[in-house]
One Martini backbone bead per residue (centre of mass of N, CA, C, O) as a GRO file, in nm:
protein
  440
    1UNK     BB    1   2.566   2.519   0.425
    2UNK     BB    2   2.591   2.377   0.727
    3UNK     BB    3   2.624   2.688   0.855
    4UNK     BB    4   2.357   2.813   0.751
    5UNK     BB    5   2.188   2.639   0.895
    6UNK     BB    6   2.273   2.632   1.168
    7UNK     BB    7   2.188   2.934   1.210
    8UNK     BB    8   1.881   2.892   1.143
    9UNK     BB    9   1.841   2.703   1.400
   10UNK     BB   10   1.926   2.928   1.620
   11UNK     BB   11   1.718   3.144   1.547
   12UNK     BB   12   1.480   2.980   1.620
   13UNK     BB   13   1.529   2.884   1.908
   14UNK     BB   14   1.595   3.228   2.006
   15UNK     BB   15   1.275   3.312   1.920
   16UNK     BB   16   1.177   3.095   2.186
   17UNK     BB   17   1.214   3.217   2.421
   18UNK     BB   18   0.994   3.104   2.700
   19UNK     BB   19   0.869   2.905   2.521
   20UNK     BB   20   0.685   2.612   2.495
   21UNK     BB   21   0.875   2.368   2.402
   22UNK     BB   22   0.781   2.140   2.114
   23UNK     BB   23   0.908   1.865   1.941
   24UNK     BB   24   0.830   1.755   1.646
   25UNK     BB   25   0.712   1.536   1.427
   26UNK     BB   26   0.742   1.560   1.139
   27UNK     BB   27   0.561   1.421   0.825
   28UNK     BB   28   0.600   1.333   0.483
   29UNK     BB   29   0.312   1.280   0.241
   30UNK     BB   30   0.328   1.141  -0.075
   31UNK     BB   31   0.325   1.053  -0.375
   32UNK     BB   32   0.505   1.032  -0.666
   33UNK     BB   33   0.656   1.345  -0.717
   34UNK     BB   34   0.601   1.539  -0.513
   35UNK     BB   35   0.874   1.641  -0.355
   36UNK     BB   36   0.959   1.483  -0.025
   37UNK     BB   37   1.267   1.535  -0.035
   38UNK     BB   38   1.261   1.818  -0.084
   39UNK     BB   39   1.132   1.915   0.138
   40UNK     BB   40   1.315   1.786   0.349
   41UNK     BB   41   1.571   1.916   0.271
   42UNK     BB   42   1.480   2.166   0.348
   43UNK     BB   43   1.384   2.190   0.618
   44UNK     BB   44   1.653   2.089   0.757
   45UNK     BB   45   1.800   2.333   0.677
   46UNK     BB   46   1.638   2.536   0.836
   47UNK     BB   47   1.584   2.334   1.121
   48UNK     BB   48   1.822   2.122   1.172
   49UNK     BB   49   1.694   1.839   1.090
   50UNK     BB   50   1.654   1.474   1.062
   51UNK     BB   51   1.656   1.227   0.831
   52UNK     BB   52   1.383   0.975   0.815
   53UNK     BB   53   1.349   0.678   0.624
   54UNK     BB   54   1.004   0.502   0.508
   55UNK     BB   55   1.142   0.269   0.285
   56UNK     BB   56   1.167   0.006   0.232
   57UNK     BB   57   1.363  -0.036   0.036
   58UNK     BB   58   1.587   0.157   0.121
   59UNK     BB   59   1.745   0.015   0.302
   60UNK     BB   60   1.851  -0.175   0.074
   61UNK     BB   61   2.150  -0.194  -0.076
   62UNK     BB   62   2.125  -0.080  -0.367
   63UNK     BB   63   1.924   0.024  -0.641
   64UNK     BB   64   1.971   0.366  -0.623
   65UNK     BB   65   1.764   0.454  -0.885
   66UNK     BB   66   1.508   0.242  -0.841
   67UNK     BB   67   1.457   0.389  -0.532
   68UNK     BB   68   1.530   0.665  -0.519
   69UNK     BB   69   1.789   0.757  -0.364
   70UNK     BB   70   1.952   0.988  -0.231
   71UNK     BB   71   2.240   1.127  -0.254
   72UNK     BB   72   2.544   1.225  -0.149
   73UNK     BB   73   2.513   1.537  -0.119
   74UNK     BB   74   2.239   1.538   0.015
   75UNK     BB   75   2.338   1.389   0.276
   76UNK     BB   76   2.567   1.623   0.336
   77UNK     BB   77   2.309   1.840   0.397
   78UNK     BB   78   2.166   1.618   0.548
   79UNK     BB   79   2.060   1.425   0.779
   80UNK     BB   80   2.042   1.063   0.730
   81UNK     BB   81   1.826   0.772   0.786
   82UNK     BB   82   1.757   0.441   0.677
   83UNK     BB   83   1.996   0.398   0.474
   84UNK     BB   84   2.185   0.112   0.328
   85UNK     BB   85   2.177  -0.132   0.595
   86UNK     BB   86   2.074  -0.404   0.430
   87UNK     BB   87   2.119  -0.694   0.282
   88UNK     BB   88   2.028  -0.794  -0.025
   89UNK     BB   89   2.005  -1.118   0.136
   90UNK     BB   90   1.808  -1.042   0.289
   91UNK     BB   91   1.427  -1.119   0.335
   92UNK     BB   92   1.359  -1.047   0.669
   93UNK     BB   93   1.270  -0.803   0.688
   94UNK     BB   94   1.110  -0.573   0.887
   95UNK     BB   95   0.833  -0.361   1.020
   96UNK     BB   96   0.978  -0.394   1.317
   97UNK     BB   97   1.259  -0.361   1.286
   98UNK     BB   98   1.201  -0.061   1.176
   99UNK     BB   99   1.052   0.059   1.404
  100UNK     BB  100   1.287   0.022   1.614
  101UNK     BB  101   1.511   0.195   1.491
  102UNK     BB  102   1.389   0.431   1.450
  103UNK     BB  103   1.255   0.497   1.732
  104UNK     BB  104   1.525   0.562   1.861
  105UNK     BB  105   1.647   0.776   1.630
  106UNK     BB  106   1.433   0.992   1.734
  107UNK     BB  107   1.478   0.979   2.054
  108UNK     BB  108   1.789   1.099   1.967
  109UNK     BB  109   1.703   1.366   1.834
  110UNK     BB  110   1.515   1.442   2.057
  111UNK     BB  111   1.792   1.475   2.274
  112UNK     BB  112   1.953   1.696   2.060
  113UNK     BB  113   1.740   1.906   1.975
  114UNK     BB  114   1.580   1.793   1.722
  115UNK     BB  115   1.423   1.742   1.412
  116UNK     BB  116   1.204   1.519   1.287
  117UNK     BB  117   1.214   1.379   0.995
  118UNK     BB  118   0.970   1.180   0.785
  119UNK     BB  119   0.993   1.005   0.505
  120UNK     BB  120   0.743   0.879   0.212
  121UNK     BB  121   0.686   0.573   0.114
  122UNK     BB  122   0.575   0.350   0.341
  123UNK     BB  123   0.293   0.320   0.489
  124UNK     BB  124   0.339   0.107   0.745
  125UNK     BB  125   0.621   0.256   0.846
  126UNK     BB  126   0.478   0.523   0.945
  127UNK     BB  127   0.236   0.406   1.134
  128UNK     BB  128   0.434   0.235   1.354
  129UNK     BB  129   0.529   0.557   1.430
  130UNK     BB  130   0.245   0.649   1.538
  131UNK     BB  131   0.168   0.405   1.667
  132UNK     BB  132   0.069   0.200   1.881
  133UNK     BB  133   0.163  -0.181   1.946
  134UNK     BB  134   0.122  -0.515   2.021
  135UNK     BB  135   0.246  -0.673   1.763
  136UNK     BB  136   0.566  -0.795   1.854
  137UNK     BB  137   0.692  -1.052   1.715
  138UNK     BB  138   0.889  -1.276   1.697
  139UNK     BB  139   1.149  -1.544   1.726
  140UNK     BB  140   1.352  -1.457   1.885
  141UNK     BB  141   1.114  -1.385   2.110
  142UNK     BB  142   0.941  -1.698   2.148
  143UNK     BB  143   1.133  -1.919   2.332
  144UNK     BB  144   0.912  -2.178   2.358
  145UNK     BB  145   0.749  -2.102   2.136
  146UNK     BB  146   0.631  -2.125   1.879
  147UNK     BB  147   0.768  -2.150   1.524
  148UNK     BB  148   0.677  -1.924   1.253
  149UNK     BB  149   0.720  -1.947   0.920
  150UNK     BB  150   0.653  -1.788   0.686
  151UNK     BB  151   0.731  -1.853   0.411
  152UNK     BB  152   0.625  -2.118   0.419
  153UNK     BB  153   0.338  -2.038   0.411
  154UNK     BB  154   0.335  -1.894   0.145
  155UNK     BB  155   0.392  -2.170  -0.032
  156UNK     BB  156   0.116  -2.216   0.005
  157UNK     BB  157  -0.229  -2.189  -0.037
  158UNK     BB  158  -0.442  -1.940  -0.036
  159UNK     BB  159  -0.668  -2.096   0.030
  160UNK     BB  160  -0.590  -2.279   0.270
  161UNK     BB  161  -0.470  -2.043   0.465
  162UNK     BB  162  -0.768  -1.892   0.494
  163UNK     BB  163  -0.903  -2.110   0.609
  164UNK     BB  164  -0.678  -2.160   0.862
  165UNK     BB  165  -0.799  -1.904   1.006
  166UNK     BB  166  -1.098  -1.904   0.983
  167UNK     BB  167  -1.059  -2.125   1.245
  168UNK     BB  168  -0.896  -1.890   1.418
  169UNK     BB  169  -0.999  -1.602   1.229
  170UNK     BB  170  -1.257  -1.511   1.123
  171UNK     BB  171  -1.250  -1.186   1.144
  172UNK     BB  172  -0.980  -1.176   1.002
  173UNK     BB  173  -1.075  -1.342   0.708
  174UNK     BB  174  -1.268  -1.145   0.645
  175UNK     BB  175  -1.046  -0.900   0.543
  176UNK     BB  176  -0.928  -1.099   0.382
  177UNK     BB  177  -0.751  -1.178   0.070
  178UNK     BB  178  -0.662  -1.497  -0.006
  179UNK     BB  179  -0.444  -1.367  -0.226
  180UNK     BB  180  -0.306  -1.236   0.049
  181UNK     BB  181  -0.067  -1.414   0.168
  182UNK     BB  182   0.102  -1.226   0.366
  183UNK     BB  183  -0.148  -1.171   0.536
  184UNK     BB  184  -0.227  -1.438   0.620
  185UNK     BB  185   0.021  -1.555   0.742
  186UNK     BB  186   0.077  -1.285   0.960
  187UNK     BB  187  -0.236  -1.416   1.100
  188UNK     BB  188  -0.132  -1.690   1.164
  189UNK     BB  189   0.168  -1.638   1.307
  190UNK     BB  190   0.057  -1.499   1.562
  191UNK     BB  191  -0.124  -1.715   1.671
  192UNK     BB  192   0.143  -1.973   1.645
  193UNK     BB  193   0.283  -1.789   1.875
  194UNK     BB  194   0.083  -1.684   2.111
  195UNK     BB  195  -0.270  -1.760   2.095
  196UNK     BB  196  -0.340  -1.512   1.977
  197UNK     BB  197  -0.541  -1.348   1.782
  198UNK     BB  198  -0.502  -1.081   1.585
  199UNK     BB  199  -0.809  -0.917   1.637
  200UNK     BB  200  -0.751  -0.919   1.949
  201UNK     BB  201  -0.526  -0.719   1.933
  202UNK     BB  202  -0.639  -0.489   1.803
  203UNK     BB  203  -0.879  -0.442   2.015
  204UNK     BB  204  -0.659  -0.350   2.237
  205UNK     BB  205  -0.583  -0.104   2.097
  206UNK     BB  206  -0.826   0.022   2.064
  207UNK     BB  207  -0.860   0.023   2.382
  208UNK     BB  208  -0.665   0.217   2.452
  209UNK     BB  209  -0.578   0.475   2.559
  210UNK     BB  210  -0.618   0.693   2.285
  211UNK     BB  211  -0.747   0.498   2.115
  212UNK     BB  212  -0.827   0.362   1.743
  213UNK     BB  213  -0.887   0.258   1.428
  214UNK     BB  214  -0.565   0.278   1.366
  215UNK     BB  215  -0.505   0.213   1.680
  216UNK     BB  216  -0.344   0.323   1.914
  217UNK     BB  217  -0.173   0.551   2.032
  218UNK     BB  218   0.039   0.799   2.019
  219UNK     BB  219   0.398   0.796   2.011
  220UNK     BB  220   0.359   1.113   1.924
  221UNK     BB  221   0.188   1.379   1.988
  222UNK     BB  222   0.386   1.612   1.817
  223UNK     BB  223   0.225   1.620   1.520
  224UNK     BB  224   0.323   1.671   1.189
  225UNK     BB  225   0.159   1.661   0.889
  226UNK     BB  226   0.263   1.660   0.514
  227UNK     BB  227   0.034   1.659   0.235
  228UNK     BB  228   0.147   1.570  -0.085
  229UNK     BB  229  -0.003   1.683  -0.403
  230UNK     BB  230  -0.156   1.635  -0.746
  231UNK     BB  231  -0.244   1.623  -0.998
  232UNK     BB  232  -0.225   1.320  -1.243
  233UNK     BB  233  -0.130   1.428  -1.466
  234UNK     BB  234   0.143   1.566  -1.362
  235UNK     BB  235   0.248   1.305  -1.258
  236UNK     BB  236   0.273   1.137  -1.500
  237UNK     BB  237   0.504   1.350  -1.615
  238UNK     BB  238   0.711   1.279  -1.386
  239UNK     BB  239   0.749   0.994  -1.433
  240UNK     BB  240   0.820   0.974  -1.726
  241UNK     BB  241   1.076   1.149  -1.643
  242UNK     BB  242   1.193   0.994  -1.463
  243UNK     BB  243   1.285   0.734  -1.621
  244UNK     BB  244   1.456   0.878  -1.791
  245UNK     BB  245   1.660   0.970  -1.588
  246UNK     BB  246   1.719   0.682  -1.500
  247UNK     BB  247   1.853   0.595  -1.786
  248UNK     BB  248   2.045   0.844  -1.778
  249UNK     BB  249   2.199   0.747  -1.504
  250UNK     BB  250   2.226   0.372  -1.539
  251UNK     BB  251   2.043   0.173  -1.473
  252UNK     BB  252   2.087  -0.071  -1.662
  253UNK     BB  253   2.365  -0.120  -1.535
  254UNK     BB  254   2.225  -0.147  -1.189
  255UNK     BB  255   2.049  -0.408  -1.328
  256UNK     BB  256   2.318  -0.589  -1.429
  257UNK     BB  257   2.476  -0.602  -1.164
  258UNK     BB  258   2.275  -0.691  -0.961
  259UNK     BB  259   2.192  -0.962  -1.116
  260UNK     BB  260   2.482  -1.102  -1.135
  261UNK     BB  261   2.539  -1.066  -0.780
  262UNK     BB  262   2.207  -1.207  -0.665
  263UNK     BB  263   2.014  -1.362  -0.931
  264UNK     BB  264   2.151  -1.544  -1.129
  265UNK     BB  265   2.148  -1.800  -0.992
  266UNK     BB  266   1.848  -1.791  -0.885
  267UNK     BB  267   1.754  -1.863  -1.187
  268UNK     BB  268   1.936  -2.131  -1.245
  269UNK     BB  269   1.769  -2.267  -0.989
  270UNK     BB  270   1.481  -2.136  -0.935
  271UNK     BB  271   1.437  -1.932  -0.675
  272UNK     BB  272   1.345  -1.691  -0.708
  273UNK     BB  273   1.208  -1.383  -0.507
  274UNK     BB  274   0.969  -1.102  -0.583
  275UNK     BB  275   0.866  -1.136  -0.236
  276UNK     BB  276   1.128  -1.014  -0.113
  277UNK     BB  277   1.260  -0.794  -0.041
  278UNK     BB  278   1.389  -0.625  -0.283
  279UNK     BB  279   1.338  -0.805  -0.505
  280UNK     BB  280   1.049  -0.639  -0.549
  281UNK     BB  281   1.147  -0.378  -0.629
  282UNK     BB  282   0.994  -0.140  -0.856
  283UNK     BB  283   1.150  -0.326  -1.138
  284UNK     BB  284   1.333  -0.546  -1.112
  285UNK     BB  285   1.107  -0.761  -1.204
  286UNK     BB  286   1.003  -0.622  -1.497
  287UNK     BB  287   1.341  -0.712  -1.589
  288UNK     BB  288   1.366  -0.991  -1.600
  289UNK     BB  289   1.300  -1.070  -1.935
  290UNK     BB  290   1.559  -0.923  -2.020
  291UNK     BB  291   1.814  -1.016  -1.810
  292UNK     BB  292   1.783  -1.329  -1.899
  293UNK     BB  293   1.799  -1.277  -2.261
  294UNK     BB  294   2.044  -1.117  -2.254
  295UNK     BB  295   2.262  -1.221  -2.533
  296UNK     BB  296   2.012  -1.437  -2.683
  297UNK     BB  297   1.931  -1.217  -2.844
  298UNK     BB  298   1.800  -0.955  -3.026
  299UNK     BB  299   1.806  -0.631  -3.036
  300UNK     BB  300   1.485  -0.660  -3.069
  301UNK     BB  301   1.377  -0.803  -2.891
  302UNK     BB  302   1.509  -0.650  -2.602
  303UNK     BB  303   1.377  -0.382  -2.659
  304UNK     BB  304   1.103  -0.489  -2.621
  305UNK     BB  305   1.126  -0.602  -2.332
  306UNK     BB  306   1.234  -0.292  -2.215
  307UNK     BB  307   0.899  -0.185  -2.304
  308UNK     BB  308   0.720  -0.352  -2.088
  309UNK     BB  309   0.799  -0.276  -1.803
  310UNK     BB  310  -1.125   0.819   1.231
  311UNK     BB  311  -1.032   0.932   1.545
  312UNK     BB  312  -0.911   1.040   1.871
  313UNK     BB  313  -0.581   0.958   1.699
  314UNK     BB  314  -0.606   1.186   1.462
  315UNK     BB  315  -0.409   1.357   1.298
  316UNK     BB  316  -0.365   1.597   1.128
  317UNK     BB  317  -0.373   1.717   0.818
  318UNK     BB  318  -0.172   1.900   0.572
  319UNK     BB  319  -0.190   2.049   0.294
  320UNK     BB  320  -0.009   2.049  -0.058
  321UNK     BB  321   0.042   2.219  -0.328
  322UNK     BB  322   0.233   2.064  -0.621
  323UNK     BB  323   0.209   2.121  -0.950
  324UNK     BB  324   0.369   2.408  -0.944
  325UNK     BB  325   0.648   2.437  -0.914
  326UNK     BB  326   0.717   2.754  -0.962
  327UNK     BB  327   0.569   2.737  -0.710
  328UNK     BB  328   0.707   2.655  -0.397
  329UNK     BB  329   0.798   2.880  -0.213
  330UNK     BB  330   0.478   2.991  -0.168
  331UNK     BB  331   0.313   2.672  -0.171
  332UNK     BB  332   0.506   2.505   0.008
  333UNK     BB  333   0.767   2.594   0.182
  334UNK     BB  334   0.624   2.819   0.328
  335UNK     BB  335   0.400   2.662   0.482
  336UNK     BB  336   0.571   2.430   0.599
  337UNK     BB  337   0.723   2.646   0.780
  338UNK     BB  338   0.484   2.748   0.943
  339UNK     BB  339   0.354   2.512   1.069
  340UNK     BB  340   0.592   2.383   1.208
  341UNK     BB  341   0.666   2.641   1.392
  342UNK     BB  342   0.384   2.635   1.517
  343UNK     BB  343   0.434   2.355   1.675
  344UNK     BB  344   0.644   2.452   1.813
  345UNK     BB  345   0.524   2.694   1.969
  346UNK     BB  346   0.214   2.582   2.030
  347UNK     BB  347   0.055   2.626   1.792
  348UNK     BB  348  -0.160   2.725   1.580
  349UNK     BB  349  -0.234   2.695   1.259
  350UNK     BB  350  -0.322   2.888   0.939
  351UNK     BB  351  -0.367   2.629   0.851
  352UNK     BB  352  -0.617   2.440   0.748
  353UNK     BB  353  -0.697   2.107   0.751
  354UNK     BB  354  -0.775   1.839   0.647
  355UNK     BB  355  -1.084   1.703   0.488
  356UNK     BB  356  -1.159   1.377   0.556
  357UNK     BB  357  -1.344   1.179   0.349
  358UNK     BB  358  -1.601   1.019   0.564
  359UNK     BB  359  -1.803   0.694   0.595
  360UNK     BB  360  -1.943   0.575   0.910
  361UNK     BB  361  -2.073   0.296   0.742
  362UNK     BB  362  -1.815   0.255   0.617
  363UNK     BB  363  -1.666  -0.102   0.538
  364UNK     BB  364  -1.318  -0.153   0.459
  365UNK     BB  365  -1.393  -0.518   0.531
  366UNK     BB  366  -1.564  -0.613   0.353
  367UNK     BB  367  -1.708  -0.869   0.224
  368UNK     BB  368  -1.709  -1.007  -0.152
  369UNK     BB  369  -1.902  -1.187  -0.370
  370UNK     BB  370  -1.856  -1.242  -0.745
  371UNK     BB  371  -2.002  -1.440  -0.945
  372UNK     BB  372  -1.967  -1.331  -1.231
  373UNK     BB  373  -1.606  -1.289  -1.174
  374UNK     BB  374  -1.495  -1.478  -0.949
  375UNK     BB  375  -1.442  -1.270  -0.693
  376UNK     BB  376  -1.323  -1.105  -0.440
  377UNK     BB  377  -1.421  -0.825  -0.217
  378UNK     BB  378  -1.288  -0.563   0.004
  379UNK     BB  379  -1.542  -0.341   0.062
  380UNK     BB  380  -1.718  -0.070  -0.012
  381UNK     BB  381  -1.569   0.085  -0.198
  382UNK     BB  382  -1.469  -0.161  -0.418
  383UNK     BB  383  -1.751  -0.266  -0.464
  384UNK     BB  384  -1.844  -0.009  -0.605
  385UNK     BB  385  -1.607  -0.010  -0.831
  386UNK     BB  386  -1.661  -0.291  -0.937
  387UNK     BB  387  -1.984  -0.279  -1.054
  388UNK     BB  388  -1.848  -0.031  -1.231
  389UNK     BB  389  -1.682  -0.198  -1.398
  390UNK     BB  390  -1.593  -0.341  -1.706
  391UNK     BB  391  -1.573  -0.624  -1.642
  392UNK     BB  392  -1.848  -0.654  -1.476
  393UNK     BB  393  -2.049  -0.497  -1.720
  394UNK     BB  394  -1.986  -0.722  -1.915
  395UNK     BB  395  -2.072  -0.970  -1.768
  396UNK     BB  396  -2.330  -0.911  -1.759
  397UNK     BB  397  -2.396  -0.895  -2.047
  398UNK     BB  398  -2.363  -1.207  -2.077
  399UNK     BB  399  -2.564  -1.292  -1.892
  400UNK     BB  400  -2.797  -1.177  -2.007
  401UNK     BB  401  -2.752  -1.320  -2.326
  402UNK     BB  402  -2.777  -1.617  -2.178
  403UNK     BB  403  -3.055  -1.588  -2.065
  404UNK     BB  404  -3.167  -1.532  -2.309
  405UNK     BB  405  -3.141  -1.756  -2.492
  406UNK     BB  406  -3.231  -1.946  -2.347
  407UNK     BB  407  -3.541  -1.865  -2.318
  408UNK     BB  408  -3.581  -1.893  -2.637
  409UNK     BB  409  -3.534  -2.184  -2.618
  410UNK     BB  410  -3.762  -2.245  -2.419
  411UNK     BB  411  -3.987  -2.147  -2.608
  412UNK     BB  412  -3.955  -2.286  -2.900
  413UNK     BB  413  -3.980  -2.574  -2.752
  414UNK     BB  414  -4.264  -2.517  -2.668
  415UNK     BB  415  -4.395  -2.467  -2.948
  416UNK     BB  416  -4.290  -2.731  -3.090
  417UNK     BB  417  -4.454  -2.871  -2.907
  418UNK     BB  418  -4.736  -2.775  -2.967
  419UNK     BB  419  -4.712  -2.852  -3.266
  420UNK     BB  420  -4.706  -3.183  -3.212
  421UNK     BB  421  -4.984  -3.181  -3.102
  422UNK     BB  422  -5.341  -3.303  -3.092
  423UNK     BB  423  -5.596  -3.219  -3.090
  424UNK     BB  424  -5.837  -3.139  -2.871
  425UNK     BB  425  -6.077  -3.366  -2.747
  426UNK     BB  426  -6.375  -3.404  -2.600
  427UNK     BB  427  -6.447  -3.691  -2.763
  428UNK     BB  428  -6.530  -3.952  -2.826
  429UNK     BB  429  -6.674  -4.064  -3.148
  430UNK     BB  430  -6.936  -4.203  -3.016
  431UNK     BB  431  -6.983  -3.965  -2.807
  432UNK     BB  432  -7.072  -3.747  -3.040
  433UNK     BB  433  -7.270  -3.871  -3.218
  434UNK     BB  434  -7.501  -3.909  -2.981
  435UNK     BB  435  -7.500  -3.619  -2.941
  436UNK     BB  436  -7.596  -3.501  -3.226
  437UNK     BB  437  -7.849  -3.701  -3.242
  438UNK     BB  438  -7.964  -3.564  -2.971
  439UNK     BB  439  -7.914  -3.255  -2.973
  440UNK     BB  440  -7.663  -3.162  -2.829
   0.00000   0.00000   0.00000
């Protein structure tokens, strides 16, 4: 397989001889079940290149199942990087860490004249790859600078963090939402590291050359993203196949013994932290009051608990519809493999790019407060999600509903006070008697 590879790979390069040749960098994006991993991995093989994983989870050694990180058979068919290497008990790797390491791993592919494929996972993982950033802060980087520790930031209440940010960015407080401490905590770590607002940096990186909306220049010019999509039900029926397949694989012990050797003390301590490192990873905190319960209570109860579980910066994005996987080869894999090739040659794809619908009025960053349902929205585009929400228009009918009884009351009592009151008279009786008999 690896020789039929590499012959493939040199064919290729042979193709091309004579012509002026910028190897492109690869970025493979779409939903959970899209087919990222099957696609990056048949490109590898037809095109000699090396896959790096954009998985924030997938870094971290275990819950190989949980986080779907591809076979040992799988990574022996194409090198993989960036997957299983650093200590399930880090809870501080950040995607500057990622970002750093990708990066130099890129540049080292494309060294030895071979193609990065990036596949994802997380998009700000990916994000970091495209655009050149300059908020590049670390604690061990900041030499004389205050060191502030965000989980320590994190630990206070959202609504305080939020006022503090406020006070030193306003406009970056404006963008977010009090709840979302993870993002107000590193917008005011910004500050208290460097003395510069969050909000001034990302301003000096769109203004430089080649910067944009999304960030500063791109840090791979010749990139090349492919966008796979699919029908949401057709998503949705391979999700519920893959819990089972995850199921049939032996997940339920790769989560009781994850929990034995990492979790388990920290749960007796009451210590667990559910929001930084792996332990965030979609499920394993699901199966939470399951993994602490079980051997406690009935095989009864276990089982229910088990049941509960764009500016002048933004690249071309090709899209590519994967809904039928029957049809894969004529489909996905043959059109991926001319646009990719149409890259390394330097010219255009016979494929039109996706047209991203964009409206330059929207706000994405607009502050809203509801009053009716007593929360902040953020944006444009969920303010008017949210008014048309079940929700909302609960609140609203109940709010009409105590308007109306209210009104009600107000006019009832209005009525009961005037039929309270006396007749209401002209004059005294004896201004009155005066008046009949002078014939007035």
């Amino acid at each position: 397989m690896a020789a039929a590879a590499a012959a493939r790979a040199v064919s290729v390069g042979a193709g091309l001889r004579g012509l002026p040749r910028t190897l492109p960098l690869v970025v493979i994006l779409g939903a959970t079940g899209t087919g990222k991993s099957t696609l990056a991995l048949q490109l590898g093989q037809r095109l000699g290149g090396e896959i790096v994983s954009a998985d924030s989870m997938q870094v971290y050694e275990g819950l190989d199942i949980i986080t779907n990180k591809v076979s040992a058979q799988e990574q022996r068919m194409c090198q993989h990087h960036m997957i299983s290497f650093v200590d399930p008990l880090v809870t501080n790797y950040t995607v500057v860490d990622f970002r750093n390491k990708a990066t130099a791993l890129i540049e080292d592919i494309f060294a030895r004249d071979k193609i990065p494929i990036v596949v994802g996972g997380t998009n700000y993982y990916i994000e970091s790859l495209l655009w050149k950033v300059l908020v590049n802060t670390k604690p061990q980087e900041m030499g004389t600078k205050k060191v502030t520790d965000r989980k320590e930031l994190e630990k206070e209440d959202g609504h305080v963090l939020h006022k503090r940010l406020s006070q030193v960015d306003p406009e970056m407080a404006a963008k977010l939402h009090p709840h979302d401490k993870r993002k107000v905590a590193r917008s005011l770590q910004v500050f208290e590291e460097t003395g510069i607002s969050h909000s001034e940096f990302l301003h000096r990186q769109h203004a430089e050359e080649g910067g944009g909306p999304l960030g500063g220049p791109l840090k791979f010019p010749n990139l090349c993203i492919l966008w796979l999509h699919a029908d949401q039900t057709v998503l949705d029926e391979r999700l519920d196949k893959r819990v089972d397949d995850m199921l049939a694989a032996g997940l339920l012990d790769e989560l009781r013994d994850f929990h034995r050797r990492y979790n388990q003390k920290k749960v007796a301590e009451n210590s667990q932290d559910y929001q930084h490192g792996i332990f965030q990873s979609i499920g394993f905190k699901e199966f939470h009051e399951y993994l602490v319960t079980e051997g406690k209570c009935t095989p009864e109860t276990s089982n229910q608990l088990l049941k509960k579980g764009p500016g002048p910066s933004v690249p071309p994005v090709y899209g590519l519809e994967v809904s039928d996987v029957s049809k894969w080869e004529e489909s996905v894999l043959e059109p991926a493999l001319e646009i990719v090739q149409s890259f390394i040659q330097g010219r255009k794809p016979a494929a039109a790019p996706v047209k991203m619908p964009c409206n330059e009025m929207e706000n994405k960053r607009s502050y809203h407060m509801c009053d009716l349902c007593d929360r902040i929205i953020i944006g444009d585009r969920e303010w008017a999600a949210h008014i048309k929400s079940k929700s909302h228009l609960h609140q609203l009918r109940k709010r009409r509903r105590l308007d109306l009884d209210a009104l009600a009351t107000i006019e009832s009592q209005s009525i009961s006070a005037d039929c309270d009151k006396e007749p209401e008279e002209k004059g005294s009786p004896g201004q009155n008697e005066k008046e009949l008999k002078s014939g007035v």
